[in-house]
C-alpha positions as CSV (number, residue, x, y, z in Angstrom):
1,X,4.6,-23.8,3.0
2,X,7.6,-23.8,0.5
3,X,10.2,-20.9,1.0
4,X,9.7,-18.0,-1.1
5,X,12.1,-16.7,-3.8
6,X,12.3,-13.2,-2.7
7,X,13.1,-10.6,-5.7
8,X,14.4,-7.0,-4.5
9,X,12.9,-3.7,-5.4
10,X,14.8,-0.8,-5.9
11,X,14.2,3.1,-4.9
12,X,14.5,3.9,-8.7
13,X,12.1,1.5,-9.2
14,X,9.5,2.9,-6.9
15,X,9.6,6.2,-8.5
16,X,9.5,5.2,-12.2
17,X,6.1,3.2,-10.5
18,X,4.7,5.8,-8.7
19,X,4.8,8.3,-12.0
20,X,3.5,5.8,-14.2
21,X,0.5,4.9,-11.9
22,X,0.2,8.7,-11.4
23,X,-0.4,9.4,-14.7
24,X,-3.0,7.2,-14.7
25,X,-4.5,8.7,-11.9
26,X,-4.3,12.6,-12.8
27,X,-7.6,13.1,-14.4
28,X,-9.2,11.9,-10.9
29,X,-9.4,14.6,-8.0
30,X,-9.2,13.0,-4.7
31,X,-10.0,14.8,-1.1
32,X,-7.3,13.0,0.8
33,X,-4.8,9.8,0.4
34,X,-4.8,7.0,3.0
35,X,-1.5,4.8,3.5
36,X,-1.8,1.7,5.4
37,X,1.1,1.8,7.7
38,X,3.8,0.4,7.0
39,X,4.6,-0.4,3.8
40,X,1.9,2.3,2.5
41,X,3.3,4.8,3.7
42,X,6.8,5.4,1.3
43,X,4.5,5.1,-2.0
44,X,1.6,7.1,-0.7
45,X,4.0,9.8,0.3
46,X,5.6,9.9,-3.4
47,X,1.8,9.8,-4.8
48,X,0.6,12.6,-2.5
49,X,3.5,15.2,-4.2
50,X,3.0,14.0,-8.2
51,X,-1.1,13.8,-7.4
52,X,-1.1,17.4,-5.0
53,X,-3.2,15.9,-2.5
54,X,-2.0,17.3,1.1
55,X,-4.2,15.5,3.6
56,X,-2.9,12.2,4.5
57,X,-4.0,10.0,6.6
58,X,-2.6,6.8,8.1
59,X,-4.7,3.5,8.9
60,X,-2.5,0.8,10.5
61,X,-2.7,-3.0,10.0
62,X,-0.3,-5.9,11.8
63,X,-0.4,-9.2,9.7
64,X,2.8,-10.6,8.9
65,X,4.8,-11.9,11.5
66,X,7.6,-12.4,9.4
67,X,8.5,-12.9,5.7
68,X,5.9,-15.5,4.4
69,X,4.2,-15.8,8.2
70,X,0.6,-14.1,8.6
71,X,-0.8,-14.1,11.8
72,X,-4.2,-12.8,13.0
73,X,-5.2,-9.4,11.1
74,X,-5.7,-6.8,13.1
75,X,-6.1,-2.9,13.1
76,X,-4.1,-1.0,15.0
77,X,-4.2,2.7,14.1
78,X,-7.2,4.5,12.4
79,X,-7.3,7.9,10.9
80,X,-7.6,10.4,13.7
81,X,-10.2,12.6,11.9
82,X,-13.3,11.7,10.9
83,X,-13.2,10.9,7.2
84,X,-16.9,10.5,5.8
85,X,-18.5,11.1,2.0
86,X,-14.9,11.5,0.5
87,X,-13.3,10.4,-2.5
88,X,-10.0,8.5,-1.0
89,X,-6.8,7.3,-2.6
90,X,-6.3,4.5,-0.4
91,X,-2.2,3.0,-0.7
92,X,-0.7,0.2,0.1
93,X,3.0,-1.9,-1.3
94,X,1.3,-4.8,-1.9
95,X,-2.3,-7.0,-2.5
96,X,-0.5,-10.3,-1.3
97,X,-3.7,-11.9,0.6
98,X,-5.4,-8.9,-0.2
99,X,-6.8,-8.8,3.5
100,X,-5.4,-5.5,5.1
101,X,-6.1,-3.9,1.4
102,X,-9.7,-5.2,1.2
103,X,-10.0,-4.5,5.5
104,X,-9.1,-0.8,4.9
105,X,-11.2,-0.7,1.4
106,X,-14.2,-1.8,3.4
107,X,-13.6,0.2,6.7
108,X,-13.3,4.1,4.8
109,X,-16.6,2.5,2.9
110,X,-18.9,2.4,6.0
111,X,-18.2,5.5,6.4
112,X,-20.0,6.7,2.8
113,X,-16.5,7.1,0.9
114,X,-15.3,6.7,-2.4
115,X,-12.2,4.6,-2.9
116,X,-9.6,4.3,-5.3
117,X,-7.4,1.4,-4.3
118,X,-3.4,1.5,-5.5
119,X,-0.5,-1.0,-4.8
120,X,2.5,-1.0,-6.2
121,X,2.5,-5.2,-6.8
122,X,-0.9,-7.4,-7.0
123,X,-1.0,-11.0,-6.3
124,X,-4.0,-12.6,-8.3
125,X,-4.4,-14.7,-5.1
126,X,-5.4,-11.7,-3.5
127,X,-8.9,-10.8,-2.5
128,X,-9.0,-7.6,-4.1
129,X,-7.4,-6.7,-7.1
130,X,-6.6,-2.9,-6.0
131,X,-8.0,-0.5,-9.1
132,X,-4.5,0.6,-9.8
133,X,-1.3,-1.1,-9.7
134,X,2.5,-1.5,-11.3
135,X,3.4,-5.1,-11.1
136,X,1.9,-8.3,-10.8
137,X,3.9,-10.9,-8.6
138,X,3.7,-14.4,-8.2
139,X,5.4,-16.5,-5.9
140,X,7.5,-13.7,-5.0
141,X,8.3,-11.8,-1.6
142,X,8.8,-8.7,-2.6
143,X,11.3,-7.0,-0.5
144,X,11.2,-3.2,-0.9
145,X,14.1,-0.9,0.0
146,X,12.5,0.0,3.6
147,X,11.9,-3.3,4.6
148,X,13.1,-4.3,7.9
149,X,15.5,-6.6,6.2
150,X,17.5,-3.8,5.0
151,X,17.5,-1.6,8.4
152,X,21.0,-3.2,9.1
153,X,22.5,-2.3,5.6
154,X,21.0,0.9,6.3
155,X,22.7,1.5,9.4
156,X,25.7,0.8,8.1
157,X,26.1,3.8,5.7
């Protein structure tokens, strides 16, 4: 596999992308949001307060081993409560492979709900274009300003 270019994405960037998909978004009423831990969880937070929605959940996926390396998918945390026959606002960062999107998508499903699927960037390699999104990226890691490749710069502030 080549090496990835890797393209950064600001905090300013986030929330100009957040309001614009909220806008698109605030004709919809939704019960609850549902971020997929980790990188979910930052955007779905700003989209809970521009879209009023207070009950957040959290459904937890490991992937990536690191940048660029995926290993087996697998979920490790589900919503504690039992979420049936809702309309859901399920967010992630990114539809890379579009596997922990679609696994989520198809997991709140089963269970007879409605869902809206956001990311902030799409891949069209992806196996699920999410029904919203900012940015489509190609041959790109995206790495966002919570990433764990920033923890040290963070640290040092």
């Amino acid at each position: 596999m080549s090496k990835l270019k890797k393209g950064l994405y600001s905090w300013p960037q986030l929330v100009k992308d957040c309001l614009i998909i909220s806008k698109k978004l605030s004709t919809q009423n939704f019960d609850c949001l549902v971020a997929i831990s980790r990188g979910g969880l930052i955007p779905a937070t700003i989209l809970s307060y521009l879209l009023d929605i207070k009950k957040i959940h959290v459904i937890g996926y490991d992937y990536y081993l690191k940048p660029g390396v995926r290993g087996k998918l697998r979920r490790i945390s589900a919503p504690e409560q039992k979420i049936k026959n809702c309309r859901i606002l399920l967010v992630d960062e990114i539809a890379d492979t579009g596997h922990t999107l679609s696994a989520a998508n198809q997991f709140l499903k089963n269970k007879g709900n409605k869902v809206t699927t956001v990311a902030l960037h799409w891949k069209a390699k992806s196996k699920i274009k999410p029904d919203y999104f900012a940015h489509k990226a190609e041959n790109l890691w995206i790495v966002y300003p919570w990433d764990e490749s920033l923890k040290n710069k963070l640290k040092s502030l």
